[in-house]
N, C-alpha and C positions, 0 to 999 in steps of 0.2 A: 484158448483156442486160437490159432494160428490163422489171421487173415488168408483167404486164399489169392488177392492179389500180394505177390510177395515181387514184384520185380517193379515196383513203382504205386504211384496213387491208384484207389480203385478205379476203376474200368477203365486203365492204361491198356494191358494186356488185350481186354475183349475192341477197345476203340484199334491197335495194329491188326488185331485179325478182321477187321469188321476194313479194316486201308487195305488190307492187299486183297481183300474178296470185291473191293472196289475198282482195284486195280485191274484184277484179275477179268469180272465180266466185261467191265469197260473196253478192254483189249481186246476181247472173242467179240463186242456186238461193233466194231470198228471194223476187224478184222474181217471178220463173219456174219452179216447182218441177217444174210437170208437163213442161214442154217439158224441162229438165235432166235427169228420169230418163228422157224417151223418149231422150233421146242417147244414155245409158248402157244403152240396151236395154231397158226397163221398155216393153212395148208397153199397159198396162193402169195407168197409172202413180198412179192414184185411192188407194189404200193406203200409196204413196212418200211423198205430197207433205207431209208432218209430217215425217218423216226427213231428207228434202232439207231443208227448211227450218231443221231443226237443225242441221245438216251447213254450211248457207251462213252462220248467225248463229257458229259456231265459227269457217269460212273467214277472216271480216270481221273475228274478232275479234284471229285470230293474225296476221290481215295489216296491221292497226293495231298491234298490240304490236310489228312487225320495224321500219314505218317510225316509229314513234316514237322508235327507238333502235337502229337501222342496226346499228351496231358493238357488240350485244350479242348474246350467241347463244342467251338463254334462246327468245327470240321466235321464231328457225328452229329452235327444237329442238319448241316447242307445234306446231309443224307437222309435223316428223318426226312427233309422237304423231298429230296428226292423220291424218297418211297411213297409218298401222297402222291405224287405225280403218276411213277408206275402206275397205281393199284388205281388212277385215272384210266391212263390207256388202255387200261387190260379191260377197264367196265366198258369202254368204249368195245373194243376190239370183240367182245362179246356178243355185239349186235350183230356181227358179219355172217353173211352166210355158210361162207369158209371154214367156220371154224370150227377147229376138234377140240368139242368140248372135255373132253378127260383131260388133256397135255394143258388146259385152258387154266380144269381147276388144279393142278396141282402147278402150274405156274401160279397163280393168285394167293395159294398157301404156299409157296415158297417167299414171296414177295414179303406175305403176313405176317410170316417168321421173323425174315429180317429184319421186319420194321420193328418188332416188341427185342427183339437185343438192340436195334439202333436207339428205339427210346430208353431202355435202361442204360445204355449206356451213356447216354448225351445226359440222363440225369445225373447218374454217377459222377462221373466226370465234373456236371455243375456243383454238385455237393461240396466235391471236393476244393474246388476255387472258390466257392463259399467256406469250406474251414478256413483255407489259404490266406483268403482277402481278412475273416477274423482274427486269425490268431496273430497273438503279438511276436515283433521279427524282434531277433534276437541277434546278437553281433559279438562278435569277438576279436581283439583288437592287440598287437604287441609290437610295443617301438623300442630301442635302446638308441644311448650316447653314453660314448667315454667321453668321461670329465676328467681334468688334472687338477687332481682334489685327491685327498687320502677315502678312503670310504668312511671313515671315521668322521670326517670333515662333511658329507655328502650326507650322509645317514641324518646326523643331527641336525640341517637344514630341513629335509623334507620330514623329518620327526617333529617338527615344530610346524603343521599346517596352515599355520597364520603367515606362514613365508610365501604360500603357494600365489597370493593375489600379485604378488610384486613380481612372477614371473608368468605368469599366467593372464592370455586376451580373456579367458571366459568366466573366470574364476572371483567373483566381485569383493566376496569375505567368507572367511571359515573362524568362526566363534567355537574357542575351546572351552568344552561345558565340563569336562572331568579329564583323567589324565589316559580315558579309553575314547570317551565320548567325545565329537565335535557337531559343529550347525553350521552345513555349507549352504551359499548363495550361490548359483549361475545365473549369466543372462547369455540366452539365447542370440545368433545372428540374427533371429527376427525379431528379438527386444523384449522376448518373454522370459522374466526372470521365475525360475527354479530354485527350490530351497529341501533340502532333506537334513535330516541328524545321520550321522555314520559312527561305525565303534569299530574299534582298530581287534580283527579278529586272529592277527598273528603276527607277533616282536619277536626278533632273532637281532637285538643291536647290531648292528654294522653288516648286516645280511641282508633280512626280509624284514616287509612290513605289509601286513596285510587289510584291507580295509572292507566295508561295505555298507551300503546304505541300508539304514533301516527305519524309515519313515519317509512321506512323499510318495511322489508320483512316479520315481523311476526306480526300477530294478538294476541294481548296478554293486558292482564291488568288483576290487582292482589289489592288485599286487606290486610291489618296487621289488626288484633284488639288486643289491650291490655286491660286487664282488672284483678285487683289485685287478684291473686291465693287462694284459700281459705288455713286457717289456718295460714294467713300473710304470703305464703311462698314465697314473691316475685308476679312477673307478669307472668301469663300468655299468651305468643306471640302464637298467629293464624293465618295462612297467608294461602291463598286463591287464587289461579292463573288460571286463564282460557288461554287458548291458543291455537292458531291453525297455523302450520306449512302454509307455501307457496306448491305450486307444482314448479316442474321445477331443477335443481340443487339446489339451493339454499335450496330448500324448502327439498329435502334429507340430505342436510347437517346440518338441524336443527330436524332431523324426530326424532332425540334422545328424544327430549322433549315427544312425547309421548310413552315412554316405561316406564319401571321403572327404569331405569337408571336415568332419571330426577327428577321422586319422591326422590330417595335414595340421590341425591344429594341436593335435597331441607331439609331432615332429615338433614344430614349431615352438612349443613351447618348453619342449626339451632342451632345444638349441638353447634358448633364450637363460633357461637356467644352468644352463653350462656358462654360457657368456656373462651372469653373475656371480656367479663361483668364481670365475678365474681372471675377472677383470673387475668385478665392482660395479660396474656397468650392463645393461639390457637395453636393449633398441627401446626407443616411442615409436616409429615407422617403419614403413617399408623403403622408402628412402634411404641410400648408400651415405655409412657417415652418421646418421641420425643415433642419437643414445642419450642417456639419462646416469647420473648417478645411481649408487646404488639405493642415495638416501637423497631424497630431489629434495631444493634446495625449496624454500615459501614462498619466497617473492615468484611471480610468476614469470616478472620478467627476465627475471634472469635464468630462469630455464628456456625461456624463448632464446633467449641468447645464447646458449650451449646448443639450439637446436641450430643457428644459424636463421633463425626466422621475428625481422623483424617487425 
Protein backbone atom coordinates (compact mmCIF):
# COMPACT_ATOMS: atom_id res chain seq x y z
CA UNK A 1 0.00 0.00 0.00
CA UNK A 2 1.30 3.17 -1.15
CA UNK A 3 1.99 5.73 1.75
CA UNK A 4 -0.18 8.69 1.22
CA UNK A 5 2.38 11.14 2.17
CA UNK A 6 4.27 10.81 -1.05
CA UNK A 7 5.95 14.21 -1.59
CA UNK A 8 8.21 14.13 1.47
CA UNK A 9 8.29 12.67 5.19
CA UNK A 10 4.97 12.05 6.94
CA UNK A 11 3.05 15.01 7.80
CA UNK A 12 5.31 17.39 5.51
CA UNK A 13 2.35 17.85 3.21
CA UNK A 14 -0.47 18.31 6.13
CA UNK A 15 2.45 20.75 8.39
CA UNK A 16 2.53 23.37 4.40
CA UNK A 17 -1.17 23.23 4.44
CA UNK A 18 -1.52 23.72 8.26
CA UNK A 19 1.76 27.22 7.26
CA UNK A 20 -0.24 28.96 4.80
CA UNK A 21 -3.75 28.40 6.88
CA UNK A 22 -1.30 30.12 9.45
CA UNK A 23 -0.47 32.52 6.99
CA UNK A 24 -3.47 33.01 5.77
CA UNK A 25 -5.80 33.89 9.18
CA UNK A 26 -2.82 35.77 10.60
CA UNK A 27 -3.11 38.19 7.45
CA UNK A 28 -7.25 38.74 7.62
CA UNK A 29 -6.98 39.18 11.94
CA UNK A 30 -3.91 41.96 11.03
CA UNK A 31 -5.83 43.18 8.38
CA UNK A 32 -9.28 42.80 9.68
CA UNK A 33 -9.39 42.63 13.33
CA UNK A 34 -12.86 43.89 13.87
CA UNK A 35 -14.52 41.81 11.07
CA UNK A 36 -12.42 38.38 12.48
CA UNK A 37 -13.96 38.86 16.12
CA UNK A 38 -17.41 39.55 14.71
CA UNK A 39 -17.06 35.92 13.11
CA UNK A 40 -16.08 34.49 16.34
CA UNK A 41 -19.01 36.18 17.91
CA UNK A 42 -17.75 39.34 19.37
CA UNK A 43 -20.93 41.53 18.39
CA UNK A 44 -19.26 44.78 20.09
CA UNK A 45 -15.75 43.78 18.79
CA UNK A 46 -14.03 47.62 19.74
CA UNK A 47 -12.25 46.14 22.95
CA UNK A 48 -10.87 42.64 20.58
CA UNK A 49 -9.29 44.39 18.15
CA UNK A 50 -5.47 44.61 20.09
CA UNK A 51 -6.07 40.93 20.85
CA UNK A 52 -6.90 39.81 17.34
CA UNK A 53 -4.10 41.55 16.25
CA UNK A 54 -1.88 39.92 18.58
CA UNK A 55 -3.37 36.63 17.82
CA UNK A 56 -2.80 37.22 13.80
CA UNK A 57 1.09 38.64 14.27
CA UNK A 58 1.56 35.09 16.34
CA UNK A 59 -0.64 33.16 13.39
CA UNK A 60 1.86 34.66 10.63
CA UNK A 61 4.61 34.05 12.58
CA UNK A 62 4.19 30.23 13.45
CA UNK A 63 3.04 29.89 9.87
CA UNK A 64 6.26 31.27 8.50
CA UNK A 65 8.36 29.13 10.92
CA UNK A 66 6.30 25.59 9.42
CA UNK A 67 6.94 26.79 5.72
CA UNK A 68 10.45 27.63 6.30
CA UNK A 69 11.16 24.17 7.36
CA UNK A 70 8.31 21.85 6.45
CA UNK A 71 9.96 18.65 7.89
CA UNK A 72 10.61 20.22 11.38
CA UNK A 73 8.19 19.93 13.97
CA UNK A 74 9.14 22.60 16.35
CA UNK A 75 7.10 25.05 13.86
CA UNK A 76 3.63 22.84 14.23
CA UNK A 77 4.22 22.46 17.64
CA UNK A 78 4.40 26.82 18.23
CA UNK A 79 0.99 26.24 16.81
CA UNK A 80 -0.28 23.49 19.02
CA UNK A 81 0.83 26.29 21.78
CA UNK A 82 -1.05 28.64 19.92
CA UNK A 83 -4.26 26.71 19.75
CA UNK A 84 -4.24 26.46 23.87
CA UNK A 85 -4.12 29.92 23.83
CA UNK A 86 -6.97 30.46 21.31
CA UNK A 87 -9.40 28.07 22.81
CA UNK A 88 -8.23 30.35 26.19
CA UNK A 89 -9.68 33.55 24.87
CA UNK A 90 -12.51 32.14 23.35
CA UNK A 91 -13.48 30.46 27.12
CA UNK A 92 -12.78 33.88 28.07
CA UNK A 93 -14.62 35.77 25.59
CA UNK A 94 -17.67 33.44 26.49
CA UNK A 95 -18.31 35.25 29.60
CA UNK A 96 -19.26 38.55 27.59
CA UNK A 97 -22.55 39.77 27.42
CA UNK A 98 -22.00 40.51 23.63
CA UNK A 99 -21.71 37.45 22.60
CA UNK A 100 -23.31 35.37 19.81
CA UNK A 101 -23.33 32.43 21.16
CA UNK A 102 -23.83 30.19 17.82
CA UNK A 103 -20.85 32.14 15.68
CA UNK A 104 -19.11 31.44 19.53
CA UNK A 105 -19.61 27.68 19.19
CA UNK A 106 -18.72 27.04 15.81
CA UNK A 107 -15.59 29.24 16.37
CA UNK A 108 -14.37 26.88 19.41
CA UNK A 109 -14.97 23.77 17.03
CA UNK A 110 -13.32 25.36 14.32
CA UNK A 111 -10.27 26.05 16.75
CA UNK A 112 -10.84 22.24 18.14
CA UNK A 113 -10.32 21.03 14.77
CA UNK A 114 -7.14 22.64 14.07
CA UNK A 115 -5.76 21.79 17.10
CA UNK A 116 -6.17 17.65 16.63
CA UNK A 117 -4.47 18.06 12.90
CA UNK A 118 -1.83 20.39 14.49
CA UNK A 119 -1.27 17.70 17.14
CA UNK A 120 -1.08 14.79 14.64
CA UNK A 121 0.86 16.55 12.85
CA UNK A 122 3.62 17.91 15.17
CA UNK A 123 3.49 14.17 16.23
CA UNK A 124 4.13 12.87 12.74
CA UNK A 125 6.60 15.11 12.10
CA UNK A 126 8.36 14.05 15.63
CA UNK A 127 8.24 10.45 14.56
CA UNK A 128 9.75 10.96 11.79
CA UNK A 129 13.18 13.00 13.28
CA UNK A 130 13.07 10.13 15.61
CA UNK A 131 13.49 7.57 12.71
CA UNK A 132 15.95 10.27 11.17
CA UNK A 133 18.10 10.81 14.33
CA UNK A 134 18.01 6.41 14.57
CA UNK A 135 18.77 5.28 11.42
CA UNK A 136 22.25 4.75 10.35
CA UNK A 137 23.54 7.61 7.76
CA UNK A 138 24.87 6.10 5.02
CA UNK A 139 27.53 7.78 2.52
CA UNK A 140 28.84 7.39 -0.55
CA UNK A 141 32.00 8.58 -1.72
CA UNK A 142 34.13 8.57 -5.37
CA UNK A 143 37.71 10.03 -5.95
CA UNK A 144 40.15 9.32 -8.97
CA UNK A 145 44.05 10.01 -9.85
CA UNK A 146 46.07 9.42 -12.97
CA UNK A 147 49.24 7.75 -12.08
CA UNK A 148 52.20 7.41 -14.63
CA UNK A 149 52.29 3.69 -13.99
CA UNK A 150 51.08 1.06 -16.61
CA UNK A 151 47.74 -0.33 -14.97
CA UNK A 152 49.54 -3.36 -14.95
CA UNK A 153 51.97 -1.86 -12.61
CA UNK A 154 49.05 -0.09 -10.48
CA UNK A 155 46.66 -3.12 -10.32
CA UNK A 156 49.42 -5.23 -8.75
CA UNK A 157 50.22 -2.64 -5.95
CA UNK A 158 46.89 -2.22 -4.68
CA UNK A 159 46.36 -6.10 -5.36
CA UNK A 160 48.73 -6.72 -2.59
CA UNK A 161 46.82 -4.86 0.52
CA UNK A 162 49.67 -5.01 2.60
CA UNK A 163 51.08 -1.99 0.49
CA UNK A 164 48.08 0.12 1.52
CA UNK A 165 49.77 1.09 5.16
CA UNK A 166 52.77 2.58 3.42
CA UNK A 167 50.49 5.05 1.54
CA UNK A 168 47.79 5.45 3.69
CA UNK A 169 47.41 8.20 7.26
CA UNK A 170 44.52 5.83 8.50
CA UNK A 171 45.27 2.59 7.38
CA UNK A 172 47.57 0.94 10.41
CA UNK A 173 47.86 -2.86 8.83
CA UNK A 174 45.97 -5.22 6.65
CA UNK A 175 46.82 -9.02 7.46
CA UNK A 176 46.41 -11.28 4.50
CA UNK A 177 44.57 -14.25 5.76
CA UNK A 178 43.79 -16.19 2.10
CA UNK A 179 44.16 -15.03 -1.27
CA UNK A 180 40.30 -13.49 -1.09
CA UNK A 181 40.37 -12.81 2.56
CA UNK A 182 42.23 -10.05 4.56
CA UNK A 183 42.16 -8.33 8.39
CA UNK A 184 42.13 -4.54 8.28
CA UNK A 185 43.22 -2.12 11.20
CA UNK A 186 42.17 1.61 11.15
CA UNK A 187 42.85 4.34 13.68
CA UNK A 188 40.45 6.77 13.84
CA UNK A 189 41.34 10.95 14.04
CA UNK A 190 40.03 10.47 17.49
CA UNK A 191 42.57 7.37 18.32
CA UNK A 192 39.89 4.69 18.15
CA UNK A 193 41.31 2.01 16.38
CA UNK A 194 38.77 -0.15 14.06
CA UNK A 195 39.45 -3.56 12.69
CA UNK A 196 37.23 -5.81 10.22
CA UNK A 197 38.07 -8.97 7.85
CA UNK A 198 37.07 -7.97 4.17
CA UNK A 199 36.90 -10.54 1.00
CA UNK A 200 37.76 -9.30 -2.33
CA UNK A 201 34.21 -9.77 -4.09
CA UNK A 202 35.20 -8.81 -7.75
CA UNK A 203 38.88 -9.50 -9.84
CA UNK A 204 38.98 -8.35 -13.39
CA UNK A 205 43.32 -8.17 -13.25
CA UNK A 206 44.23 -4.87 -14.49
CA UNK A 207 40.55 -3.46 -14.41
CA UNK A 208 38.55 -3.93 -11.17
CA UNK A 209 38.77 -4.88 -7.76
CA UNK A 210 36.09 -5.22 -5.65
CA UNK A 211 36.00 -5.33 -1.94
CA UNK A 212 33.89 -5.32 1.33
CA UNK A 213 33.72 -5.78 4.81
CA UNK A 214 32.44 -8.59 6.42
CA UNK A 215 32.90 -8.67 10.09
CA UNK A 216 33.18 -5.49 12.62
CA UNK A 217 31.38 -2.67 13.23
CA UNK A 218 31.18 -0.89 9.99
CA UNK A 219 29.24 -1.49 6.74
CA UNK A 220 31.56 -0.66 4.06
CA UNK A 221 32.85 -1.98 0.67
CA UNK A 222 34.50 -0.08 -2.02
CA UNK A 223 35.64 -0.54 -5.65
CA UNK A 224 39.27 0.48 -7.53
CA UNK A 225 38.84 0.68 -11.43
CA UNK A 226 42.03 1.10 -13.51
CA UNK A 227 41.75 1.88 -16.81
CA UNK A 228 44.87 3.47 -19.02
CA UNK A 229 44.58 7.37 -18.96
CA UNK A 230 44.25 9.04 -22.29
CA UNK A 231 47.07 10.48 -24.21
CA UNK A 232 49.20 7.18 -22.55
CA UNK A 233 49.52 9.29 -19.51
CA UNK A 234 49.68 6.29 -17.21
CA UNK A 235 46.42 4.86 -15.33
CA UNK A 236 43.71 6.20 -14.19
CA UNK A 237 42.94 4.86 -10.34
CA UNK A 238 38.92 5.28 -9.43
CA UNK A 239 37.94 4.13 -6.18
CA UNK A 240 34.41 4.03 -5.07
CA UNK A 241 33.39 3.48 -1.14
CA UNK A 242 30.05 3.19 0.31
CA UNK A 243 29.79 3.05 3.86
CA UNK A 244 27.67 3.33 6.86
CA UNK A 245 28.91 3.98 10.46
CA UNK A 246 27.39 1.78 13.43
CA UNK A 247 25.24 3.59 16.19
CA UNK A 248 26.36 3.44 19.68
CA UNK A 249 30.18 4.51 20.79
CA UNK A 250 31.78 2.82 18.37
CA UNK A 251 29.80 3.98 15.75
CA UNK A 252 30.65 8.02 16.98
CA UNK A 253 34.01 7.02 16.84
CA UNK A 254 33.98 6.20 13.11
CA UNK A 255 31.25 9.08 12.37
CA UNK A 256 34.40 10.85 10.87
CA UNK A 257 33.89 8.83 7.73
CA UNK A 258 31.02 10.81 6.81
CA UNK A 259 32.06 14.19 6.81
CA UNK A 260 34.72 15.59 4.56
CA UNK A 261 37.36 14.83 6.70
CA UNK A 262 37.25 11.23 5.18
CA UNK A 263 36.81 12.38 1.52
CA UNK A 264 39.97 14.61 2.04
CA UNK A 265 41.77 11.85 3.28
CA UNK A 266 40.69 9.42 0.57
CA UNK A 267 42.21 12.47 -1.91
CA UNK A 268 45.10 12.55 0.01
CA UNK A 269 45.95 9.41 0.01
CA UNK A 270 45.48 8.88 -3.44
CA UNK A 271 48.09 11.58 -4.07
CA UNK A 272 50.44 10.13 -1.84
CA UNK A 273 50.19 6.81 -3.76
CA UNK A 274 50.81 8.17 -6.94
CA UNK A 275 53.75 9.94 -5.37
CA UNK A 276 55.00 6.28 -4.56
CA UNK A 277 54.51 4.88 -7.66
CA UNK A 278 56.27 7.27 -9.68
CA UNK A 279 59.07 8.54 -7.34
CA UNK A 280 59.83 5.88 -4.58
CA UNK A 281 58.97 8.46 -2.25
CA UNK A 282 55.64 9.68 -0.06
CA UNK A 283 55.58 12.69 2.22
CA UNK A 284 55.93 12.18 6.34
CA UNK A 285 54.25 15.84 6.59
CA UNK A 286 52.54 18.47 5.54
CA UNK A 287 55.50 20.43 5.27
CA UNK A 288 56.95 21.48 1.63
CA UNK A 289 60.04 19.27 0.74
CA UNK A 290 59.33 16.67 3.58
CA UNK A 291 59.39 12.85 2.10
CA UNK A 292 60.66 9.51 3.05
CA UNK A 293 61.94 6.66 1.01
CA UNK A 294 60.01 4.24 -0.33
CA UNK A 295 61.71 1.75 2.14
CA UNK A 296 62.85 4.12 5.38
CA UNK A 297 65.93 3.59 6.33
CA UNK A 298 66.30 1.98 10.57
CA UNK A 299 68.37 4.15 12.09
CA UNK A 300 66.04 6.89 13.02
CA UNK A 301 68.52 9.27 12.66
CA UNK A 302 69.12 9.24 9.63
CA UNK A 303 65.56 9.65 8.44
CA UNK A 304 65.56 12.66 10.74
CA UNK A 305 68.14 13.81 8.51
CA UNK A 306 66.30 13.23 5.12
CA UNK A 307 63.55 15.03 6.87
CA UNK A 308 65.93 18.07 7.49
CA UNK A 309 65.10 17.87 11.35
CA UNK A 310 67.79 17.77 13.58
Amino acid sequence: MQDRQTTGPRGERLAKGLGWFSVGLGVAELAAPARVARLIGIRRPNGAVRIVRAMGARELASGVAVLVNPRASGGVWSRVAGDGLDLYLLQQTYRRNDVDRGRWLAATAAVLGVTVADLRCAQELRANETRTARAPRRSHLERAITINKSPEEVYRFWRNFSNLPRVTRSVEAVQEIDDRRSHWRVRTPTGIAVEWDAEITEEHPNERLAWRAVTGPVTLQGVVAFRPAPGNRGTEVRVTVHYEPPAGPIGSGVAWMLDSTFERRIQEDLRRCKQFLETGEIPISEGPGLSRPAQPPANPDQLRAQAGVH
